[in-house]
C-alpha positions as CSV (number, residue, x, y, z in Angstrom):
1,X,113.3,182.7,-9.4
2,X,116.5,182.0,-11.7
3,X,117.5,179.0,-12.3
4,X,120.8,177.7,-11.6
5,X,122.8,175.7,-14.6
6,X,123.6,172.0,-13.7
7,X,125.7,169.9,-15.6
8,X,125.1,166.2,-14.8
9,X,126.9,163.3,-16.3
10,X,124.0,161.1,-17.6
11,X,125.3,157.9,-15.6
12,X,125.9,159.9,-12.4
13,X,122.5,161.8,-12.8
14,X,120.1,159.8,-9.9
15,X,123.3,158.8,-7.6
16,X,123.7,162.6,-7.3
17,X,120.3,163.9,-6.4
18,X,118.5,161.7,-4.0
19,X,115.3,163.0,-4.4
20,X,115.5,162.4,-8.3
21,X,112.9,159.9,-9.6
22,X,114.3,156.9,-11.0
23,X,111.9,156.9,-14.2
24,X,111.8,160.5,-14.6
25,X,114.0,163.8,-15.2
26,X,114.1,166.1,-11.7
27,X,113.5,169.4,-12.2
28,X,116.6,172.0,-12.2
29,X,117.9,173.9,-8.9
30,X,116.6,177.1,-8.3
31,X,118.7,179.8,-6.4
32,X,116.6,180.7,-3.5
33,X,118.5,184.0,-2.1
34,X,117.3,185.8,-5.6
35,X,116.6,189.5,-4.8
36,X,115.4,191.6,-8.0
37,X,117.5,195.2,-8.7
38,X,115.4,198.0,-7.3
39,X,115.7,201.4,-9.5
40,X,116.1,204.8,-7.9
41,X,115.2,207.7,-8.8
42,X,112.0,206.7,-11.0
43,X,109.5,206.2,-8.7
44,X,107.2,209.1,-7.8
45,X,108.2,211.3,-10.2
46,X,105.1,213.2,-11.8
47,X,104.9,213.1,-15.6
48,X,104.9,215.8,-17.7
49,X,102.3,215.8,-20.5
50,X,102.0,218.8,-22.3
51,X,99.7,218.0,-25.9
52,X,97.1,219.4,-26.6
53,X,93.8,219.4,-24.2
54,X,90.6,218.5,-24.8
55,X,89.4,221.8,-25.1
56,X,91.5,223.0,-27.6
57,X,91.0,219.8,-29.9
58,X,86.9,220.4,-29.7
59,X,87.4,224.2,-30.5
60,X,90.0,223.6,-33.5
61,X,87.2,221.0,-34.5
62,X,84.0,223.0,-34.0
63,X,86.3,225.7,-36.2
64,X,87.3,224.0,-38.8
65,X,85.4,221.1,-39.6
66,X,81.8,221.1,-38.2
67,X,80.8,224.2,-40.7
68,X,82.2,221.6,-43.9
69,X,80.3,219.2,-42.4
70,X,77.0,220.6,-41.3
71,X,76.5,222.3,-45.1
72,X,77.3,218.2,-46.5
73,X,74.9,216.9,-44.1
74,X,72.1,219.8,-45.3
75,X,73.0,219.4,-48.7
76,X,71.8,215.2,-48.6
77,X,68.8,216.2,-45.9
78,X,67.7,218.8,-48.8
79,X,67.6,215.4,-51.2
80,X,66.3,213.2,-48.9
81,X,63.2,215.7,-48.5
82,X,62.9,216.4,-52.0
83,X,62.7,212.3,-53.0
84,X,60.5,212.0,-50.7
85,X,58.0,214.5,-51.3
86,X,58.0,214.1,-54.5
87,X,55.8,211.2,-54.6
88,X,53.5,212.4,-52.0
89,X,53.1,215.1,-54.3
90,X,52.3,212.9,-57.1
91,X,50.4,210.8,-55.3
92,X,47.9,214.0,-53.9
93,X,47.6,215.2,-57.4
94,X,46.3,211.3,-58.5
95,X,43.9,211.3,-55.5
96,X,42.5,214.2,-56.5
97,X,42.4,213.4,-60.3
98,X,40.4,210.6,-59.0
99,X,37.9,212.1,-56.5
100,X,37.0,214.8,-59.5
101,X,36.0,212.3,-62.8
102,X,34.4,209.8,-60.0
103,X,32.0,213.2,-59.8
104,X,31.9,213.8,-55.9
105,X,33.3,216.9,-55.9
């Protein structure tokens, strides 16, 4: 609701409101009959959107930029693999260095 402006005189304030306290401040007027504007012509109108859809985003992505970043992603799988067999490799070749001056082979 909107409030309605009062200007009191500070003397005359509680002798013109009787329901004012008498040790406090009383709260301002409010205009009851308060209707809110209504707007025509906006309501129900369908919006039109016209970006891009989904399908065309995923099929300029999958064009351009899953190929760029497949061959990145193989590129640091290839050195992943390659750090780790390494030292498996290493560590065969010790195992077997072993098993042959132990003399069981």
């Amino acid at each position: 609701m909107k409030t309605t402006p009062q200007i009191q005189d500070l003397n005359q304030r509680h002798a013109s409101d009787p329901r004012a306290s008498r040790h406090g401040r009383s709260f301002p007027q409010t205009d009851q009959s308060y209707q809110s504007s209504t707007l025509l012509g906006g309501c129900g109108t369908p919006v039109k959107f016209h970006g891009p859809s989904f399908l065309e985003i995923s099929n300029r992505y999958f064009a351009d930029e899953a190929p760029r970043s497949f061959a990145v992603e193989a590129g640091v799988f290839a050195a992943l693999i390659l750090t780790a067999v390494l030292p498996i490799v290493n560590s065969v070749q010790a195992v077997a260095t072993l098993i042959h001056h132990a003399g069981v082979l």
